[in-house]
N, C-alpha and C positions, 0 to 999 in steps of 0.2 A: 394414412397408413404409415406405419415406422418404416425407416430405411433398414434392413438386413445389412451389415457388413462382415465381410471376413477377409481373411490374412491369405495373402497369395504371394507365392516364390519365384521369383526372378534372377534367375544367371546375373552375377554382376558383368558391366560392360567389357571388361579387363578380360573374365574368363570366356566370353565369345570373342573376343580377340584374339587370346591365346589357344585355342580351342585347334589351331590349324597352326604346327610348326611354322608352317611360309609367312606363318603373317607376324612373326615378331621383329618389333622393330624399334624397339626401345630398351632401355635399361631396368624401368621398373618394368616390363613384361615379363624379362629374363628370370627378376629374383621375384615376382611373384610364382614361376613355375618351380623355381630351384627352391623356394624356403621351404614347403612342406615337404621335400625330399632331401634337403642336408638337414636340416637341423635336427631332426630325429637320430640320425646317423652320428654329427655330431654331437647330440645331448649324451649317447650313448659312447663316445669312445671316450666323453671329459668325466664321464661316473667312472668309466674302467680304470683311467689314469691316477682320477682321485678318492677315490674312495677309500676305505680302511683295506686291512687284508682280508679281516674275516668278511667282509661283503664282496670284496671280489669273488670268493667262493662260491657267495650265494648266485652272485651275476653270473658264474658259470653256469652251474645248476641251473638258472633263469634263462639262457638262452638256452640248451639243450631243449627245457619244458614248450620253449616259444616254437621250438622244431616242431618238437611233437603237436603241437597246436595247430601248426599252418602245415600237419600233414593231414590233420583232421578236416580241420577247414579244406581242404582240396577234394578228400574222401565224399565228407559234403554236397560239393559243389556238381561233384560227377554221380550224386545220387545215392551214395551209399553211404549213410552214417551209423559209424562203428560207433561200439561202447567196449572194446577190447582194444584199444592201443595198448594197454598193457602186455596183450599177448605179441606183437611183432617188437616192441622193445624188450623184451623177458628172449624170443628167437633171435634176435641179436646179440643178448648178453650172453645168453650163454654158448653160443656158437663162438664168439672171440675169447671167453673163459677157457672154452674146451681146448683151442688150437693153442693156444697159450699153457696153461698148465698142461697136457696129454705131451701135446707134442714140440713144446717150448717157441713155438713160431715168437717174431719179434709183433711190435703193435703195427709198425706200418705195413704188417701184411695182414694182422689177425683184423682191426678195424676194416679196412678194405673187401676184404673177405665174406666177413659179418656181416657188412651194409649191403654185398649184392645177393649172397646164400640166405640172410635171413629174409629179405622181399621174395625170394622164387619159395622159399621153403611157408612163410606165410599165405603166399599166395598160394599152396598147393593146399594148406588147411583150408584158406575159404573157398574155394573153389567149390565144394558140393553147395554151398550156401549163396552162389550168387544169382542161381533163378529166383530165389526170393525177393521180394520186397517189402520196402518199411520195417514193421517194427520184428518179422519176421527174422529179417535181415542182423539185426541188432542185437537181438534177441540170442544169436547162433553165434556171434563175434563177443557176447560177452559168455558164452558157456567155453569154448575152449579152451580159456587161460586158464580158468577152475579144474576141467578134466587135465590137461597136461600138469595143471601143478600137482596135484594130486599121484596122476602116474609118476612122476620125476619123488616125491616124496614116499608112494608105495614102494616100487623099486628100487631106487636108492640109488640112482643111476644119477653122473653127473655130480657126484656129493652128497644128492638126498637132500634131507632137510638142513644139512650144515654147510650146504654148496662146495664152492672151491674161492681157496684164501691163497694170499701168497703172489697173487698176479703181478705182472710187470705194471709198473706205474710210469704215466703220460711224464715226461721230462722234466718237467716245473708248471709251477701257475703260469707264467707267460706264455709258455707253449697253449696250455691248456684255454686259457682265456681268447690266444688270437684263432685258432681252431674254430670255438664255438661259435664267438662272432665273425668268423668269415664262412663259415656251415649255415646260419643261422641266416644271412644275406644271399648266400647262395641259394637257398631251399625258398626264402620269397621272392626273390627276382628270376629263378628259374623256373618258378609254378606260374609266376604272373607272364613267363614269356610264352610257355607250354600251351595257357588256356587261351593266350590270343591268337593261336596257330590254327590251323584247319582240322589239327586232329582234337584239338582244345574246345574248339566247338562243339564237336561230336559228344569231347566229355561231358562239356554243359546242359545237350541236349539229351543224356540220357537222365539228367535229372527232371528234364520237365516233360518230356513224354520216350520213354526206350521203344515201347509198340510202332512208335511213328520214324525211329531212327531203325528200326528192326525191317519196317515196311519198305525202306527206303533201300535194301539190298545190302545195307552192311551188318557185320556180324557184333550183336552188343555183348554178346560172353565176352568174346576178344577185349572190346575195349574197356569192359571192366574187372577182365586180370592183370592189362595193363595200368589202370586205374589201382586196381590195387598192391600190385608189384610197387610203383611210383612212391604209394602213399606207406604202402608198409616198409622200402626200404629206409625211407628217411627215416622212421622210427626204429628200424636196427640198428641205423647208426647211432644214433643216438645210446641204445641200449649199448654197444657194444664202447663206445666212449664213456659212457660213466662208470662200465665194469672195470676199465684201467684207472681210473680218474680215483675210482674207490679199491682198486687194487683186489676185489674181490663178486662176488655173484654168487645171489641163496634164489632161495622160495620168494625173497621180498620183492624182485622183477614182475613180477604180477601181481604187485600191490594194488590194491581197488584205487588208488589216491593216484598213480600214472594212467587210467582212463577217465578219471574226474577232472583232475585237472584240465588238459587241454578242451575238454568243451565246456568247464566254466568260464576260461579265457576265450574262448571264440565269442561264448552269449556277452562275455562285457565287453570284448574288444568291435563287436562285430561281424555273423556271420557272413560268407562267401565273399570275404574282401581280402584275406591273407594276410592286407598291412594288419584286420582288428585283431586278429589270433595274437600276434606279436605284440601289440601293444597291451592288450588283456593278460600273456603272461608277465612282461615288463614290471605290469602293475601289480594281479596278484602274489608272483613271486617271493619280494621285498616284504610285501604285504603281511604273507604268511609267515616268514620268519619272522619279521618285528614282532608279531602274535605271541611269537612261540613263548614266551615269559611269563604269558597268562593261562597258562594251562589250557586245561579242552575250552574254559570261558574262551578261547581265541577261535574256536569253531561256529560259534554262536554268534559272536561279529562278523567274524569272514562269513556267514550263511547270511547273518542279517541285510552286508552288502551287497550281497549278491542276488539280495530279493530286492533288494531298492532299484538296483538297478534294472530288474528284469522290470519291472514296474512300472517304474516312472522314464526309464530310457531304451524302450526294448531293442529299437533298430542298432545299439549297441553305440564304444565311445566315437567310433570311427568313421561311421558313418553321418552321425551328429558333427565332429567337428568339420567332416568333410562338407557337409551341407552350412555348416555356416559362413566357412572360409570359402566355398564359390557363389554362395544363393545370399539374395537380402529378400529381407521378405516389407511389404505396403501391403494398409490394408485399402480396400475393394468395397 
């Protein structure tokens, strides 16, 4: 009878060493923990320093989108996946447009503002939609950026369809650039601290069963307007940063292409891990704009990639390099 073999995964001996803070006690322990955690950080500050001007732009642009991505990916995580980020980035923008133009406030109070009124003001839209589940759920988060645009462009409230132009502009690209990437670390190292807390659990738990966190005497409505307060603020801010950043805010805040994007970057970066969001927009980003000189042909590769990857790497980049960098694998 033939031998059967197969390929089996083994923790390398380094990573059940370091696997327990108390026990490092070497030099190569230390920078096997620290390489996957600076070097990304710094691969990222040596683009920002050197790169052209016109891509530092992009890299603005690219960390805001990596926001919006690792607020999806947390949405995610806590059970409820949106296909309307567009609509809490769109209540951001024009909430710091409005206090801005209407009533001339500066940015370090209209931004501020926007990031905490546009999460309570989205969280009161979803709110009738959060007994639903699945695609239910989805389904509700992508119809209210369409009805509101629509009202905003009927009435003509807010600008209408020609919005409002003229805004105060963020101080310079330096400003602009260390903002995003200091936003951009704060939103993942404070969601990754969020979901290892005991109310983090709860989030977790309402994605894999809510009936059994519901049985259990806590209130899962609560924790999922917190849940979405959390996720939809980060996406105001953002909307309300790029409305200075571009000096202006139309109809285009609820572009269909601000709720595509971040959960194409989650599927390449890796779902429910936060670092893959970021790294997925990092990628696509750059990506897209280099495209952009091929006309819509640039839609057709960027889709093409995007199906290889779901393909042939589905668990996403982040998850694959994380499994090669701790696991070795023999075969059995």
């Amino acid at each position: 009878m033939k031998e059967k073999r197969r390929r089996e995964r083994i923790d390398r001996p380094i990573k059940a060493v370091t696997d327990d803070i108390y026990c490092i006690s070497s030099f190569r322990e230390i920078v096997y923990l620290m390489l996957p955690r600076a070097l990304p950080i710094l691969i990222l500050l040596i683009a920002v320093f050197f790169v052209p001007l016109y891509w530092k732009k992009v890299l603005v642009i690219t960390f805001i989108m990596a926001i919006m991505a690792i607020s999806w990916d947390f949405l995610a995580s806590c059970g409820l996946i949106s296909l309307g980020q567009a609509l809490f980035f769109a209540v951001g923008a024009y909430i710091s447009g409005s206090l801005n133009h209407y009533l001339g406030w500066p940015i370090y109070l209209t931004i501020p503002l926007a990031t905490l009124l546009g999460g309570a003001v989205s969280a009161m839209l979803i709110f009738p939609a959060l007994r639903l589940r699945g695609m239910y759920f989805s389904m509700v988060t992508l119809i209210i950026p369409l009805m509101l645009m629509r009202i905003i462009e009927a009435t003509k409230i807010m600008g209408g369809t020609e919005g409002m132009s003229g805004l105060s502009s963020l101080p310079g690209l330096p400003f602009s650039i260390s903002v995003s990437v200091l936003a951009m670390f704060a939103a993942l190292f404070g969601l990754r601290r969020l979901l290892s807390s005991d109310n983090g659990m709860i989030f977790l738990a309402l994605k894999d069963n809510d009936r059994a966190v519901e049985a259990s005497g806590l209130n899962t409505l609560w924790f999922k307007v917190k849940a979405i307060y959390i996720g939809s603020a980060l996406c105001a801010f953002c909307g309300a940063f790029m409305t200075h950043y571009y000096m202006s805010v139309g109809l285009s805040a609820f572009a269909l292409d601000l709720s595509i994007f971040p959960i194409a970057s989650c599927v390449l970066g890796g779902i429910g891990t936060l670092a893959g969001p970021l790294l997925g927009a990092v990628i696509l980003g750059p990506l897209s704009e280099a495209l952009r000189s091929l006309g819509t042909f640039r839609i057709v590769i960027y889709s093409a990639l995007l199906v290889i990857f779901i393909a042939g790497l589905p668990e996403g980049i982040f998850p694959f390099l994380k499994r090669k960098y701790e696991q070795t694998e023999r075969w059995v």
